[in-house]
C-alpha positions in Angstrom: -45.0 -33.4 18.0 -45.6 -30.0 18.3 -42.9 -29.0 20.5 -40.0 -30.6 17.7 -41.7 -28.9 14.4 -41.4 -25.1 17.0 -38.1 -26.8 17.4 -37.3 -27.8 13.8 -38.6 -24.0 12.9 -36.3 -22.4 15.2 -33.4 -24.1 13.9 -33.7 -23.2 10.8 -34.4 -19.7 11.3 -31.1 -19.8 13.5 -29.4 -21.2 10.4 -30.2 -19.2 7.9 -29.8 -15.9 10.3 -26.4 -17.8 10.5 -25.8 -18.3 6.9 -27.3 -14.8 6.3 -25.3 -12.3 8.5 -22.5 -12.1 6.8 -23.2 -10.7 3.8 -25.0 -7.7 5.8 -22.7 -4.8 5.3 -24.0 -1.1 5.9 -22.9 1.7 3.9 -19.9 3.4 4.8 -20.1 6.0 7.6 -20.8 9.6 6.8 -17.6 11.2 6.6 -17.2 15.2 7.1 -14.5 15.6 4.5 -13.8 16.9 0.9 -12.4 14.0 0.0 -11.5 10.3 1.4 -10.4 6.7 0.6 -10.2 3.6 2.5 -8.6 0.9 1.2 -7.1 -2.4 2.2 -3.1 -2.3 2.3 -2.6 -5.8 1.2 -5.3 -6.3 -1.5 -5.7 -3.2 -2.6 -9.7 -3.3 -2.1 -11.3 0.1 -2.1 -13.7 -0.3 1.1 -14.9 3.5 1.1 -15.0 6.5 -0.9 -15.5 10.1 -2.0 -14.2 11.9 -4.5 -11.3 10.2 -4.2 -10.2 11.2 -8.0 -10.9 15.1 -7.2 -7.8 16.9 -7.5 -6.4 18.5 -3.8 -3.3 20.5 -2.4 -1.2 17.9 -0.6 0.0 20.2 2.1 2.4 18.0 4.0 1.6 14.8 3.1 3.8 16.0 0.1 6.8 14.4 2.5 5.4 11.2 2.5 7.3 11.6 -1.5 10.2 13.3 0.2 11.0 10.2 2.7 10.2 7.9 -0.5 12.7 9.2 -2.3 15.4 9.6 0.3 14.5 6.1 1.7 14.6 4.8 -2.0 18.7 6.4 -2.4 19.3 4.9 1.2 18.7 1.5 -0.3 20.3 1.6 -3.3 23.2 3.3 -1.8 23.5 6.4 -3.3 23.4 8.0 0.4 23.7 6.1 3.7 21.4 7.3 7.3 25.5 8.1 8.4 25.7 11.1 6.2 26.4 14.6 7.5 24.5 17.1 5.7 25.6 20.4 5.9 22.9 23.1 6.1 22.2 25.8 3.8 20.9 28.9 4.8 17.8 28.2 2.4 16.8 25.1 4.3 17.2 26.8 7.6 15.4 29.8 6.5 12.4 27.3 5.5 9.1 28.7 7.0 6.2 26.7 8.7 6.6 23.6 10.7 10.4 22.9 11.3 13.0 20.6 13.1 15.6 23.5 14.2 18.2 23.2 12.2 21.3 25.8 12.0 23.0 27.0 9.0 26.1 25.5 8.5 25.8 22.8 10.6 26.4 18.9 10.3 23.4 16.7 10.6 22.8 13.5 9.9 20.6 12.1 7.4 19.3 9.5 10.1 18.1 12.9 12.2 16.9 14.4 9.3 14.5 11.6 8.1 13.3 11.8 11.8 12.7 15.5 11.3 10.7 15.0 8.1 8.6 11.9 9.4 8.0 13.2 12.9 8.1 16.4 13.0 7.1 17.2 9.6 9.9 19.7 9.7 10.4 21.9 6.0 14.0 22.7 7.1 14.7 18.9 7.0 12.4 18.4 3.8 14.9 20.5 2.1 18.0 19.6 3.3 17.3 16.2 2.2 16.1 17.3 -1.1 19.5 19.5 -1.6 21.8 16.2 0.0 20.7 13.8 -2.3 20.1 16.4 -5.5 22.2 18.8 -5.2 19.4 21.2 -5.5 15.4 21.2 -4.8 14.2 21.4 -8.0 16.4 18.4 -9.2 14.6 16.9 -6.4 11.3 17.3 -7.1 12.2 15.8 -10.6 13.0 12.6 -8.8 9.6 13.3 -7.1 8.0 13.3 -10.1 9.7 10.7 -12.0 8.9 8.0 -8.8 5.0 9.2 -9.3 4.9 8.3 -12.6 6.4 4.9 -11.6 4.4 4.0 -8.9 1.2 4.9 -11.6 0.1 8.2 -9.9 -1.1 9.9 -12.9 -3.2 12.5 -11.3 -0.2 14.0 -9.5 2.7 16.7 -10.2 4.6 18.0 -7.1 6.9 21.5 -7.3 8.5 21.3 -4.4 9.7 19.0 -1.7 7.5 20.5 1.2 3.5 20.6 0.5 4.5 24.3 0.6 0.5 25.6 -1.5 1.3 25.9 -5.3 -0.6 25.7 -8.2 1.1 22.9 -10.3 1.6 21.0 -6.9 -1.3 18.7 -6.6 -2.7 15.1 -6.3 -6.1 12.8 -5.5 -6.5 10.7 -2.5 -6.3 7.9 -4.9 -2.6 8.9 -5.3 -1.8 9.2 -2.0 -3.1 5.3 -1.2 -0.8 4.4 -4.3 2.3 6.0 -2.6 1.2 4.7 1.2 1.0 1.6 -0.2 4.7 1.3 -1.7 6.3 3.3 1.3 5.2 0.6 3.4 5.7 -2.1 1.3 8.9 -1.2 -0.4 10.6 0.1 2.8 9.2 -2.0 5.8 12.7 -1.8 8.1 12.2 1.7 8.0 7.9 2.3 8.6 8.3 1.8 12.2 9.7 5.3 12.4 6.3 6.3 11.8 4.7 5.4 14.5 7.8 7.1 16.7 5.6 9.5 18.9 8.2 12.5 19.5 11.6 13.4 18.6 14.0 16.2 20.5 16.5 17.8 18.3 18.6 21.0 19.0 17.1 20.8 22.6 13.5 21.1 21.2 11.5 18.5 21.8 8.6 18.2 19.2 5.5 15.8 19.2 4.2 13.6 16.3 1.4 15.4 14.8 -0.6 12.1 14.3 -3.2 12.3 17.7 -4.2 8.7 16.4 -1.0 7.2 17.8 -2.0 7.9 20.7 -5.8 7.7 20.7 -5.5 4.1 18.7 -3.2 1.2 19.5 -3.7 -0.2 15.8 -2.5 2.9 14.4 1.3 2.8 13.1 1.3 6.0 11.0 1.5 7.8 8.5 1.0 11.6 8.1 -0.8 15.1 8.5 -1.1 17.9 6.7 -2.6 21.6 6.9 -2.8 24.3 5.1 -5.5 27.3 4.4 -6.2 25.9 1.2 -6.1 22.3 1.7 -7.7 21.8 5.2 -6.7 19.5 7.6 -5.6 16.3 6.3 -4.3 13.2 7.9 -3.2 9.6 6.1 -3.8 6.6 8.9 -2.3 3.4 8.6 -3.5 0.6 11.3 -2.8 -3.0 11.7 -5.5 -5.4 13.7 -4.5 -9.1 13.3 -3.5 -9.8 9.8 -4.9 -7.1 8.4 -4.0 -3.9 7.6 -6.3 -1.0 6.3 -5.0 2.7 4.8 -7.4 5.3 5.2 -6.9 9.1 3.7 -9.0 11.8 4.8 -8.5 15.3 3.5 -10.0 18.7 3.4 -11.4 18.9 6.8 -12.7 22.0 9.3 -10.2 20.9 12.2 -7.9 18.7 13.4 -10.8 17.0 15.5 -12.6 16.7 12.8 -9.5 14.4 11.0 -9.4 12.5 13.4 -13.0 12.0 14.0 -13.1 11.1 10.3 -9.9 8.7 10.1 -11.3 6.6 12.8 -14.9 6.0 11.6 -13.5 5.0 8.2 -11.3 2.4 10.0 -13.8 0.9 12.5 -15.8 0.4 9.4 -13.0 -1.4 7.7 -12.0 -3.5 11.1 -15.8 -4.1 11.7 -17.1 -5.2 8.3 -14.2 -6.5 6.4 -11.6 -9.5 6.5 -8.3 -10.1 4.5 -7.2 -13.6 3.4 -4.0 -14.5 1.8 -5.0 -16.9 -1.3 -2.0 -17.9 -2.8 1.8 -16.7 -1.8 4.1 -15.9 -4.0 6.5 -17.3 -5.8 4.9 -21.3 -4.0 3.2 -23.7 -6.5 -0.3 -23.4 -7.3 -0.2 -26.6 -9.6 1.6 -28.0 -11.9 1.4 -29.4 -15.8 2.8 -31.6 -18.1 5.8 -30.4 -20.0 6.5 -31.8 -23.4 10.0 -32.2 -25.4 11.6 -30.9 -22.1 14.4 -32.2 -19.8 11.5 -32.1 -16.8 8.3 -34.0 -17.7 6.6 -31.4 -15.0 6.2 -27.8 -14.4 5.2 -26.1 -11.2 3.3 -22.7 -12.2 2.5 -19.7 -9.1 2.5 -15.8 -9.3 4.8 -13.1 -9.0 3.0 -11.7 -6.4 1.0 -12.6 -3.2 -2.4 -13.2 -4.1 -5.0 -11.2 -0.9 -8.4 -10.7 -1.4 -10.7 -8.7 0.9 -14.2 -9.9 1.6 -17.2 -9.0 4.0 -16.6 -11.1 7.5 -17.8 -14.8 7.1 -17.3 -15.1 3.3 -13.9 -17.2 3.3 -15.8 -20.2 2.4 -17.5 -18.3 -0.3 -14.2 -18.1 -1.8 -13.6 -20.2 -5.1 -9.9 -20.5 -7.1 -10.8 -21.1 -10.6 -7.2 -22.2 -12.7 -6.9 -21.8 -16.5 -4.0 -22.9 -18.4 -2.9 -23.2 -21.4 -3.6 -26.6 -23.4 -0.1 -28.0 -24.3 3.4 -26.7 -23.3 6.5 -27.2 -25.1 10.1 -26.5 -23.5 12.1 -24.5 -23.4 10.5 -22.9 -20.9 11.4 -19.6 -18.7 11.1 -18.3 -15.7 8.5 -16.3 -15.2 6.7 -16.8 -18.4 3.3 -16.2 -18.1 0.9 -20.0 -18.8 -2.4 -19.3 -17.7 -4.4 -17.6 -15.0 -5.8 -17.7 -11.5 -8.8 -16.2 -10.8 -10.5 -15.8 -7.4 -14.4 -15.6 -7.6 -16.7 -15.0 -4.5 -20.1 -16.7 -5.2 -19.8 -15.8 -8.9 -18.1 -12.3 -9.1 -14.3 -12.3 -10.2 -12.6 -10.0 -7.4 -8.9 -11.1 -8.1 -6.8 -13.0 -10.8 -3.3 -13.1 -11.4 -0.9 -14.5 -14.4 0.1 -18.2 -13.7 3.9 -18.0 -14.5 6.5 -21.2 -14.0 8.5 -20.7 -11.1 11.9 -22.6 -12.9 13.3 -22.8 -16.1 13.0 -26.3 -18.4 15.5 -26.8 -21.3 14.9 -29.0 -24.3 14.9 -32.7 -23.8 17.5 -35.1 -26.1 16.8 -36.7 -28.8 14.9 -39.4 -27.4 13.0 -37.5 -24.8 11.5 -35.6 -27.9 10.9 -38.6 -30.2 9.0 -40.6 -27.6 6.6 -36.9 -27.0 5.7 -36.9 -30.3 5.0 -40.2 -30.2 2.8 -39.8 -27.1 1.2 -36.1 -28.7 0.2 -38.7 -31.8 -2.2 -40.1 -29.8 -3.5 -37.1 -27.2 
């Protein structure tokens, strides 16, 4: 008898251990930098930070804008990666790091962009800026208009380089908003992050990012140095399904970047899971739709719904579904009827609109008598 209550003990010790674990999540490492963020690409979850709203010199991660902007013209078709750019003398006087151009020459924009994002080069930030602005500073107006769309309202640039100026600034909380929409808005063209080296004018350069080569998860995205600013380094690394953005600025040494980027994304790979909820644009559920030519309508989101949890939660995970009490037609598409909201245990850490996925166009004269009818008695 005995032996099975020691037995009985030690399984429920193992079982609530079990149960227990998960939700054990240690503090986020001590990281030797002014400033840093860590935050989940897909949900958006903040996972670490530190003064992540305290204004800082972007140095080069400046061109992370640049290639947002060019890519941005690419797509909508007001330049193509085919174009020959010629080369003015102000781009290939540009100091600092640099892809070798020659004044006067042709080269393409597809070289260029590999310029910017590998090398980092200033020369290319400029000629790119002139190509598809005529000038720099009509450049950096585009700069600064796409800022204030993507919602990075602690951020002005003044030039297309991260050469140090006063009213050229930003917060690592900016920077995560711009890493996010250059990967998401732009996917066929992130892998050219990750490109390790790229030999131009018969010099061949090397990607500034060490983690690409220290770090198989690591797929970019960009350094940056000056006096002022420190070293700096953006990482962006996928492990399974998941995919974490970490920012890291104002450090001693370009050791000490890297030493910083990776302890911020063990902690995130360690600690953390991602789980897709809802996709969208798929049907969540669906309601009755009165007077209406369809008797149902399917409501999802816009967007796909991620949340990001501590490791061994996903059970933990409740979808809670309001909508609205009666629904007439017509109905659009993508009008908003109600709301999803995603609790673990009982804290809200996502929601999203409910919107109908089709349109529904008043029913006939019959369809609409025999409603009200029905509504009589409801």
């Amino acid at each position: 008898m005995r032996n099975i209550i020691v037995l009985f003990v030690l399984l429920f010790t193992c079982l609530t251990a079990a149960t227990a674990a998960p939700s054990l999540i240690p503090a986020p490492p001590r990281v030797n930098a002014n400033a840093y963020l860590l935050i989940d690409h897909h949900s958006g979850d903040i996972l670490a930070e530190k003064n992540a709203d305290d204004r800082i010199e972007p140095a080069s991660l400046t061109k992370l804008m640049t290639a947002y902007v060019a890519l941005y013209e690419i797509e909508r078709g007001g330049i193509s990666l085919e174009d020959e750019v010629k080369i003015s003398e102000k781009a290939w006087r540009m100091g600092g790091s640099r892809m070798f151009i020659e004044v006067n020459t042709l080269v393409s924009v597809k070289n260029l962009l590999k310029g910017l994002i590998i090398q980092s080069g200033n020369d290319a930030s400029v000629a790119l800026a002139e190509h598809i602005a005529s000038n720099e500073a009509s450049f950096v107006e585009l700069m600064n208009q796409h800022a204030e769309r993507l919602n990075m309202n602690a951020t002005h640039f003044n030039n297309s380089t991260g050469w140090p100026d006063d009213n050229h600034y930003t917060t690592a909380r900016d920077l995560a908003k711009l890493s996010r929409a250059l990967i998401n808005d732009f996917p066929k063209h992130y892998p050219a992050y990750k490109e390790k080296e790229f030999r131009y004018n018969k010099i061949r350069q090397y990607n500034r990012n060490r983690l690409l080569w220290l770090d198989d998860r690591v797929d970019g995205l960009k350094t940056g140095h000056t006096e002022a600013a420190g070293y700096c380094l953006i990482s962006s690394a996928k492990d399974n399904n998941m995919r974490l953005i970490s920012i890291v600025t104002g450090t001693s040494a370009d050791d000490a970047r890297i030493a910083a980027s990776r302890k911020l994304l063990n902690y995130g790979f360690r600690f953390f899971e991602t789980h897709l909820i809802h996709k969208a644009n798929s049907e969540i559920t669906n309601i009755r739709i009165w007077k209406g030519d369809k008797k149902q309508l399917s409501l999802g989101i816009a967007n796909d719904l991620y949340v990001t949890t501590p490791k061994g939660l996903r059970d933990n995970i409740k979808n809670n579904i309001k909508i609205e009490a009666m629904i007439e037609a017509p109905v659009a598409e993508g009008q908003t009827y109600g709301k999803v909201i995603i609790n673990l245990r009982d804290k809200t850490i996502a929601s999203q609109n409910l919107v109908a996925l089709s349109s529904i166009k008043e029913g006939g004269v019959w369809r609409k008598l025999v409603d009200n009818i029905q509504l009589m008695f409801q």
